[in-house]
N, C-alpha and C positions, 0 to 999 in steps of 0.2 A: 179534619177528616170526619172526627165523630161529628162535630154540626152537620157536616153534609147528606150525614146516612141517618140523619135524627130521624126523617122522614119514611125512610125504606124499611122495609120486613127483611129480619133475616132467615135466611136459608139453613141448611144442617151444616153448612160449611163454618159456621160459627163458634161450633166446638172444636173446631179442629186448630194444633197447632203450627202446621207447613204455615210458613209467609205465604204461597204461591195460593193454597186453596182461600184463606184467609182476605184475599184481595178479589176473592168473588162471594164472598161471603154475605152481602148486600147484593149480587144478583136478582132479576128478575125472575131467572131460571130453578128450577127447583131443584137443585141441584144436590145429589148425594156424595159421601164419600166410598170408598172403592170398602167394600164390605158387603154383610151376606142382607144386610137390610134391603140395598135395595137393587141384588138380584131375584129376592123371594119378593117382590114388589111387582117385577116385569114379570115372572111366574105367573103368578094369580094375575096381572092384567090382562097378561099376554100382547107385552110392549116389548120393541126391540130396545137397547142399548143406546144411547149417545156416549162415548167414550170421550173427555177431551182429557188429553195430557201436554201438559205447561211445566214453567217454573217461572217466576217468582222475576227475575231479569230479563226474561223473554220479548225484544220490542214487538214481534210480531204477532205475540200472544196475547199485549196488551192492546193490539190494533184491533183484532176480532173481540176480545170484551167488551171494546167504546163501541164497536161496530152492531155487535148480536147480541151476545151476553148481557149486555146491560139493554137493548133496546126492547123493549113491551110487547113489539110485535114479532116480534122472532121468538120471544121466550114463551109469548102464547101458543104457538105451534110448537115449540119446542117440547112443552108441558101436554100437552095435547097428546103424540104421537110417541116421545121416548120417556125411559125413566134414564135421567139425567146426571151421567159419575164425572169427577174431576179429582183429576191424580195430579200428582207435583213427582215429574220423572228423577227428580233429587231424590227426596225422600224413597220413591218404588222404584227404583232403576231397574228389579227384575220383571215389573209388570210393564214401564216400558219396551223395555229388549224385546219382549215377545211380542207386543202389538205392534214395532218399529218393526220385526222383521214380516208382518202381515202387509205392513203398507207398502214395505219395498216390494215383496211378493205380487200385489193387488196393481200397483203403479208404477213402480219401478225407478221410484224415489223417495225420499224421507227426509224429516226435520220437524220442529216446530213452531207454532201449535201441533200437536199430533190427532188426527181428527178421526174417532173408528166408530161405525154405525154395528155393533152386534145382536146377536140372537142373547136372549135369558141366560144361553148354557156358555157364556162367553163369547162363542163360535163366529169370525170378524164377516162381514159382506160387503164393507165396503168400505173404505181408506180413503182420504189426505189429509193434506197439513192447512194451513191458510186457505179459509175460506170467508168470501166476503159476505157481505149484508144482502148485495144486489146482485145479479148476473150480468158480468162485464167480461167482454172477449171471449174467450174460450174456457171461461171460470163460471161453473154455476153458483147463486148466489144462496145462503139460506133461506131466504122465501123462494124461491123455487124447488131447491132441497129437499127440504122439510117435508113438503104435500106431496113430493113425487115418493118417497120411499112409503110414507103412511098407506098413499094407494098400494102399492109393491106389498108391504105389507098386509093390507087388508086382500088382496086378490088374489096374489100369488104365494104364500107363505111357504106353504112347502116346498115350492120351486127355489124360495132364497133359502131356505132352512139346507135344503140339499145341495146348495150350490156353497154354505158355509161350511158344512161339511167336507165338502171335498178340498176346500182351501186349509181347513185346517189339516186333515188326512196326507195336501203335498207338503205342507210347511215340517211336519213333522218325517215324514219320508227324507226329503232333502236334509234335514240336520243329524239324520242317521246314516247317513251316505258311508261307505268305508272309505276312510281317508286315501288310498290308492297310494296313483300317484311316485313320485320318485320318492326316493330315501334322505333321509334329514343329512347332512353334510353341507361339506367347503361350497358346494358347485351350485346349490342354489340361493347360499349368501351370497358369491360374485354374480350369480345373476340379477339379482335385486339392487346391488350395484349399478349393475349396467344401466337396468330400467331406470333408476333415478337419475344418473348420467344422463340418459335421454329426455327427461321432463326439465332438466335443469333451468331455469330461468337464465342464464349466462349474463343477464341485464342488471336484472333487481333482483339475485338472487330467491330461493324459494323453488317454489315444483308447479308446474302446470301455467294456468290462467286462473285471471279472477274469477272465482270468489278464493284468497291465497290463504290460508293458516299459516304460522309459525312454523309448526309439528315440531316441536325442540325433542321428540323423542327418533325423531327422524336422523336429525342434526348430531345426535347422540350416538345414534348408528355408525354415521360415518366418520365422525373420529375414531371409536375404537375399529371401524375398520381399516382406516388407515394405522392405527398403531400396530393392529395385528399383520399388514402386508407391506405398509408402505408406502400405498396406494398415496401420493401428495396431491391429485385432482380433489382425493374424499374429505382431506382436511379444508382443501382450500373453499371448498363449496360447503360447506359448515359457518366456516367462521366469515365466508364474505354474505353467508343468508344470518347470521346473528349481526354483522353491521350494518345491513342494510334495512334491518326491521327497526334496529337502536334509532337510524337517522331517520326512519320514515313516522307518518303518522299514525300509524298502527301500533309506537310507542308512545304513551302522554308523557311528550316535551316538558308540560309544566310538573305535574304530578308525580312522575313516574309511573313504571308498572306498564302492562299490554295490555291492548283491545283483545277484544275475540278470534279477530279477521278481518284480512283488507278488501274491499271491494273492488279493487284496481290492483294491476300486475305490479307497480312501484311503491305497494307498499300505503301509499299517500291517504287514502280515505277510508277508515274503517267504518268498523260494526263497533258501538262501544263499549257493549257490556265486558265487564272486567270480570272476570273468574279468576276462586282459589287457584284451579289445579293446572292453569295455563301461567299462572304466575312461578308454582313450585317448579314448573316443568323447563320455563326459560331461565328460571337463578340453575336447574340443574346441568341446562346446555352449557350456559356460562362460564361455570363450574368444571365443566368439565373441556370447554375448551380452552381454559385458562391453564388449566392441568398439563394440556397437551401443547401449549405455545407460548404459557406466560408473556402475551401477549395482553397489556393492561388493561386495556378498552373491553376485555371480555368479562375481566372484573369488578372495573365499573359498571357493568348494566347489570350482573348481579345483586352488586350491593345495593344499586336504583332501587331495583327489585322489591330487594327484600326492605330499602326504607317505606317502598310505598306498604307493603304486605301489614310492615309493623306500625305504621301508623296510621292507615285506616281498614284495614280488614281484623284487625288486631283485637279480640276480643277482652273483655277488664281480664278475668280470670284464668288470660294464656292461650285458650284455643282459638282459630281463627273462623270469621264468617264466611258465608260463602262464596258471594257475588256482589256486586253494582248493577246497578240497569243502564242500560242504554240512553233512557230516555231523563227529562228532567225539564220542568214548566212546559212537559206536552209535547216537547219537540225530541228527537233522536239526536243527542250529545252534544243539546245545547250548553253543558255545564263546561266543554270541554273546546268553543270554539272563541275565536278572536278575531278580531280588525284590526286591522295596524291604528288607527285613529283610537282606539281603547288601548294600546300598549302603551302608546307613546301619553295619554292622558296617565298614565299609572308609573312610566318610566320617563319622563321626558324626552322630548324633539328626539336629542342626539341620541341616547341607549335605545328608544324605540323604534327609532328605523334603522339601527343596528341590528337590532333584533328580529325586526320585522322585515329587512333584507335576508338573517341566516334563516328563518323561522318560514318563508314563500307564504306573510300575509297579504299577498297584492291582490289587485283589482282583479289580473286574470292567475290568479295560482292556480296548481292543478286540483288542489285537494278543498276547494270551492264548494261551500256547500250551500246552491243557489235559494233555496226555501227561506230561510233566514242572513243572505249575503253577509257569512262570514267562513272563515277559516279553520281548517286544520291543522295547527304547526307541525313542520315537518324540515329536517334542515334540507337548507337550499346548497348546500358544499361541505365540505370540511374546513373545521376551523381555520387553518391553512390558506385558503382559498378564500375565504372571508373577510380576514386578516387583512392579506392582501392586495384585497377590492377596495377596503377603508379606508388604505393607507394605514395601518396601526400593528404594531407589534403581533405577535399570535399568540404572546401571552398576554397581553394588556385585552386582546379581544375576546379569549376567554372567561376571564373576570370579567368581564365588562357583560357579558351575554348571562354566566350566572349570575351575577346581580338583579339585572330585568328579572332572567326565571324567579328569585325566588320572592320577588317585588309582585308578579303577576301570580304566585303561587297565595301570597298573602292577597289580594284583591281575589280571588278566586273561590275565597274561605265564606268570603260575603254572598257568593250564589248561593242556591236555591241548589243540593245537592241531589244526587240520584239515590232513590229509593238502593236500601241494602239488604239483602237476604241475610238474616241473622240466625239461621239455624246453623248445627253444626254437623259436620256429615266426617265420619268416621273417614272414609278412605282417600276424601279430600285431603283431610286434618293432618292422617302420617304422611302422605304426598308430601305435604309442607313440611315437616319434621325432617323426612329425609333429605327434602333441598337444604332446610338450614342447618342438620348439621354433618351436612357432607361440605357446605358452603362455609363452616365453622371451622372443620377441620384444616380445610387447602390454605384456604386466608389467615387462619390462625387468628380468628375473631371469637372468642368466648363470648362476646353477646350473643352470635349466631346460635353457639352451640347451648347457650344456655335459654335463650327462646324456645328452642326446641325440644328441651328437657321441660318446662315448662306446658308445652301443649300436650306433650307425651303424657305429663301426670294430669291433666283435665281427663284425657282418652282414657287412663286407668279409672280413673275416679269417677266419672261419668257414663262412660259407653262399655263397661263392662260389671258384670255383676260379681255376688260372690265367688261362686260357679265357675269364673270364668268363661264366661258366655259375653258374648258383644255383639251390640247394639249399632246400628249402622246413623240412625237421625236422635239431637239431642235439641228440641227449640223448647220456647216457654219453661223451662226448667224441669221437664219430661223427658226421660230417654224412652223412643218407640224404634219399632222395626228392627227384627232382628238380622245381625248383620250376615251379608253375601257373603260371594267370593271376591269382589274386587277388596273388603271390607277387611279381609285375611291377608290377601297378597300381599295389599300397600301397608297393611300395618304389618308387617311380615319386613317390607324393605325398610322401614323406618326402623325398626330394631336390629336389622343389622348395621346398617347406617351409625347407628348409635355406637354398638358392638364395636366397632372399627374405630370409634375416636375416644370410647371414655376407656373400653376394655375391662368392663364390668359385668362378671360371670353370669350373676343375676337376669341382666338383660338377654345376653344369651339362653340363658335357661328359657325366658320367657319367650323368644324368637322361636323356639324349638316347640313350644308348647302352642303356641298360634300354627305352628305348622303342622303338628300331628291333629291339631282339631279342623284345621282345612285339609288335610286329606281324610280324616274320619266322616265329614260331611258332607263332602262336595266332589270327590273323586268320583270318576265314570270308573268302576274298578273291571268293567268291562270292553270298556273301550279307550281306555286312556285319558289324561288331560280332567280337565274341573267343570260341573256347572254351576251356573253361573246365580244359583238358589241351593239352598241347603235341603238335603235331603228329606228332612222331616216339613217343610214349609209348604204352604198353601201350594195347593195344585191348580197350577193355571194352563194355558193352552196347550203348552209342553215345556218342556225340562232344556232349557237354553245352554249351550256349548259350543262356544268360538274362541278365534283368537285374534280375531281381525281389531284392529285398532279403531278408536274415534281420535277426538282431539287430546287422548294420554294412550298409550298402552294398553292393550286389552287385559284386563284381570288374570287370564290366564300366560298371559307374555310373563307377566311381573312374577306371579307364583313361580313358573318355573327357573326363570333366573335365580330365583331368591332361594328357592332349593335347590338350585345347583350352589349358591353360596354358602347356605348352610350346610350342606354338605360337605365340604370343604373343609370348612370351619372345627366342625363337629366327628366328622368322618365317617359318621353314619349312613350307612348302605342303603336304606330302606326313604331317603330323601333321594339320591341320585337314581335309586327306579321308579319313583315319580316321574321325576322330569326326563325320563329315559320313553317312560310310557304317551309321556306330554306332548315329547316330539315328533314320534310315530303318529298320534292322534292325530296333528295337525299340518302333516308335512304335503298332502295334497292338496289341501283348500290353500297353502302359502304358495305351490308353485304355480297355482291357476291365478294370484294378486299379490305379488310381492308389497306393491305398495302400500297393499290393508293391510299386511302381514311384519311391519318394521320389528316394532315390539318382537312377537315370536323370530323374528330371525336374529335380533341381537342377542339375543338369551343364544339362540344355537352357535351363533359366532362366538358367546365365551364358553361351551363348550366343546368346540372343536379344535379352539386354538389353546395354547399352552397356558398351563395354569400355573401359580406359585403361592403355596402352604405357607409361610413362616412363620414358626412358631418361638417366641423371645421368651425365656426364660432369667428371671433377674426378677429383684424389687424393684418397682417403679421409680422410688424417691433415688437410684441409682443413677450414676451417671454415665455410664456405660450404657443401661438400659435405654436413659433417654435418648443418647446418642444413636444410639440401633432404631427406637420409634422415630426418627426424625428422619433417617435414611430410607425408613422402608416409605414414609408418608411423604416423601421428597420425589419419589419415584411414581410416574403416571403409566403403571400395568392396571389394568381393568380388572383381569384375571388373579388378582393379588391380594389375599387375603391374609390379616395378622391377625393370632392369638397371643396373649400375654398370660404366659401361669407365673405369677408369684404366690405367696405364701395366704395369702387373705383370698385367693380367686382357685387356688387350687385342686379343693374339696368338691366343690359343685362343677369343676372342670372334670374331674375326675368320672363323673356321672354322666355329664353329658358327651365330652369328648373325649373318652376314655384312651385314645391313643395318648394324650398330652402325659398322662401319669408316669411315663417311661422316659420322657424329654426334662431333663433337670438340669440344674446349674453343673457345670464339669469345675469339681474342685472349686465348688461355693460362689465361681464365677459367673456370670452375665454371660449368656448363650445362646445364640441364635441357629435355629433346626431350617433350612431352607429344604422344600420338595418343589421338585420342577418333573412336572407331566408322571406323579407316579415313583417319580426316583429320588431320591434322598441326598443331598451332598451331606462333606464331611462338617459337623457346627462348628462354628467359629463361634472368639470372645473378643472382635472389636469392630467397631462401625465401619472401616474402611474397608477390610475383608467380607461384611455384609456387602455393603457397596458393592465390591467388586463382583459377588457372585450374582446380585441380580443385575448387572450390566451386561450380564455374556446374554450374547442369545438374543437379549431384549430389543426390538422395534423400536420402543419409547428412547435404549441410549442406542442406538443408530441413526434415528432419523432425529430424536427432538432439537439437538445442538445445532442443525443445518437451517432446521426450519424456523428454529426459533430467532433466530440474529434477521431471517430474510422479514421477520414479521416486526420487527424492532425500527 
């Protein structure tokens, strides 16, 4: 790569540490970073803005580089008429979020490339994403682009100048709307129900048509809402849209781990780029609908998961990278496809058209990717069926098909890999913390939990300071950009997460202390809920606040859950009128889109449905205690939170969770304090009578023992 650019000037992008700016860094385009250098540049010129926002794995981002960006004659005009910023939407997720909701505004669609033509004063005039070199079809191309605005510009200025104005003036009008609207409750979770009921794919499980995401936060939804009603449709459509992603090609067969998203209803042909936070999100579906049906296939593709997580996104020093690209020798997921004639050269005759029978590598498979005639593996049946077809045992065909995998996994070492996003991004990083050690907990895998203790202390050590102040991007051995609100909430749920399985007060302490500094900075203390930039931070188009989900949770979904948990936890009044204020804020923009709204509606489904406190009191190294921690972790409540005061945790419990100081061992014994919705039972000192009381009442023991034999 340096041979290649021996040649080339670099641009100011060369200082910079994003992967994503860094791969235009050798541009033709004169390209700045997002800073006051070179707004005061379009000032004194009196040049509009070229805005591009990317990142780093983006194949369509890398399409308009080969295309514009690098081509002489586009970058001439380019240079000509804008002063030229590129942002990495990783790194600036809140200058994103603001120009994302311009383009939606301006066109009424969004993605990337993110493409915004501004005034000096930031002020947007004009939006899209993917734009070509040439004008083809109903797409104009940047040589035709380019000269038409410069004229616009040169003629008209104060007609766009005015006309940016007023886009900015409704953009900010609409996100102060008063949320209206009906009242937070039961009646607009079953609604959102319903709605997804109605998109269900019944086929290939999933929601809608192509282009399909995962949304394992989605998936997540409806199991705890079937545990909280019953509802056995919301479990089934869960767990039959996590099997059918596991057998389709929008899982890597050989690798493990998920694509981004399939381009087809069956799952069969993705997008390839692999992400952190679609990885942490499907071990947590997993996870948690493993919890709910013990049902083992759910916990295999979590631990898939998380092998592929830990052994190639896996950074030396514990925390994780960001992303994979798509793309690889130039082509989109060429690293990732097959021929049957290449299995069987790698696995011989008989194992590779075994394989290349369950795997659909034929001539005419569906997930045919004609550019390159070769394949996406994707199983063609269940083992079972496969078996079957062989004539061969369905254990012997098993083995027989992991064999090939891990034959093709080792020929596959010798490609030509996809470029990898190597920075570290805070709210990524506890995402993953919380999947693996909530994934640590259920399965009772100390690796899990100790990976995750591991990244947790990179995040300490790296992306916060002394201050306690954190940091949202750590690459080149720099931590920059100080962290959001997504940046709080997720490292907010990884601490509880943790709280839950180690029961070390410390951690608590510290859950509590990221919470009062994301409501000290980011609360709307006038209209509820969080945004989405910290108060004192660079002022840009306007002050961002939503709850509407992307491909995880909206930053403010996760906040409020999380302070309803610590809440809980802790008993602290002043976290439960957060998320009291959170749901008001957002209870109309969820009843006009339930389906952007999943996130904010699970958070309100655990608090509307019945909660349970326990609070164990005993020494850990007891056996009575143990027994008590096994019963309550053996039980799949959502809504169930354990504290443990012993004698080493007690002190800082006392501080933080002052009610605990009054719950002691009775008569030196092992005691467990159950509250259910507010009321208190009498404590008991042994695990069976724990048992017994969180069985009354509970959905999970009504329904789990029915459904789980049907699922067996």
């Amino acid at each position: 790569m340096a041979e290649e650019r021996a040649h080339l000037k670099a641009n100011r992008l060369v200082r910079e540490k994003s992967p994503y700016l860094l791969q235009h860094a050798y541009n033709p385009v004169d390209w700045y970073p997002w800073g006051e250098e070179a707004f005061e540049r379009a000032k004194q010129e009196n040049k509009p803005i070229f805005l591009s926002i990317g990142y780093s794995t983006c194949h369509w981002c890398h399409v308009m580089a080969r295309e514009s960006f690098e081509d002489p004659e586009v970058a001439r005009l380019m240079n000509e008429t804008f002063v030229s910023i590129k942002v990495d939407r990783e790194e600036r997720p809140d200058i994103d979020a603001v120009y994302m909701q311009a383009c939606l505004a301006l066109t009424g669609q969004g993605g990337w490339p993110l493409s915004i033509i501004m005034t000096p004063e930031k002020l947007p005039f004009f939006a899209a994403t993917y734009i070509p070199k040439m004008s083809r079809f109903d797409m104009t191309g940047m040589l035709d682009l380019v000269p038409k605005v410069r004229d616009l510009w040169t003629e008209r200025r104060e007609e766009v100048r005015s006309s940016a104005e007023e886009v900015a003036v409704a953009l900010k009008t609409a996100l102060q709307e008063s949320s209206g609207g009906e009242k937070p409750g039961m009646a607009l979770v079953h609604r959102a129900f319903r709605n997804l009921e109605r998109e269900y794919d019944r086929d290939h499980g999933g929601f809608g048509h192509a282009p399909k995401f995962p949304s394992p936060h989605v998936l997540i939804f409806l199991i705890r809402y079937w545990q909280a009603t019953g509802e056995k449709m919301a479990l089934e459509t869960a767990v039959k849209t996590l099997t059918e992603v596991r057998r389709g090609g929008v899982f890597d067969q050989i690798g493990f781990g998920v694509h981004r998203y399939a381009t087809d209803d069956a799952w069969a042909l993705p997008h390839f780029e692999k992400m952190l936070y679609d990885q942490a999100m499907l071990v947590l579906a997993c996870t948690e609908a493993f919890e709910a049906t013990r049902n083992p296939a759910c916990r295999r593709t979590a631990d898939e998961v998380i092998t592929y997580v830990l052994r190639d996104l896996a950074a030396p020093d514990g925390a994780f990278y960001t992303a994979e690209d798509a793309e690889s020798e130039g082509a989109e997921g060429r690293f990732y496809l097959w021929t049957a004639p290449e299995v069987r050269e790698v696995a011989g005759s008989d194992d590779g058209d075994l394989f290349a029978a369950a795997y659909a590598l034929g001539e005419r498979a569906p997930a045919r990717v004609p550019q390159v005639g070769m394949n996406v593996p994707h199983r063609a049946g269940t083992t079972a069926e496969i078996a079957r077809h062989a004539g061969i045992t369905e254990e012997e065909c098993a083995g027989r098909l992991e064999k090939v995998r891990k034959e093709l996994l080792s020929a596959r070492a010798g490609r030509i890999r996809p470029h990898r996003d190597e920075k570290i991004l805070l709210d990524w990083n506890a995402l993953m913390v919380a999947a693996l050690v909530r994934a640590g907990r259920v399965f009772g895998e100390e690796r899990y939990t100790g990976a995750a203790l591991r990244a947790l202390a990179f995040l300490r050590a790296h992306l916060r300071d002394a201050d306690g102040r954190l940091f949202h991007s750590y690459s080149g051995g720099e931590t920059a950009i100080p962290a959001m609100l997504d940046d709080h909430a997720f490292l907010l749920w990884a601490l509880n997460e943790v709280y839950q399985t180690t029961s070390d007060s410390t951690v608590l302490k510290e859950a509590c202390e990221v919470a009062d500094r994301m409501i000290a900075g980011f609360a709307d203390t006038a209209g509820g809920g969080f945004f989405f930039a910290h108060e004192s931070g660079e002022e840009l188009l306007f002050r961002q606040k939503d709850a509407y989900d992307g491909a995880m949770p909206s930053g403010n979904a996760v906040a409020l859950l999380n302070l309803l948990v610590l809440s809980r936890m802790t008993g602290e009044s002043r976290y439960e009128e957060a998320v009291a204020e959170g749901f008001s804020a957002f209870s109309g923009r969820a009843a006009k889109n339930t389906s952007a709204s999943i996130g904010y509606l699970a958070a309100l489904l655990s608090a509307v449905t019945p909660s349970y406190e326990v609070v164990i009191a005993g020494e850990r190294e007891d056996m009575v205690t143990g027994a008590m921690l096994d019963v309550v972790r053996g039980f799949y409540i959502p809504n169930l939170t354990l504290v443990l005061r012993d004698d080493e945790n007690a002190g800082v419990l006392a501080v933080i969770a002052p009610h605990t100081a009054r719950l002691t061992p009775i008569r030196g014994g092992t005691t467990a304090y159950l509250c259910r919705e507010r009321l208190c039972e009498q404590p008991v000192q042994d695990a069976a009578a724990l048992k017994e009381l969180l069985s009354v009442d509970s959905h999970a023991g009504k329904y789990y023992m029915a459904y789980a034999q049907g699922m067996r």
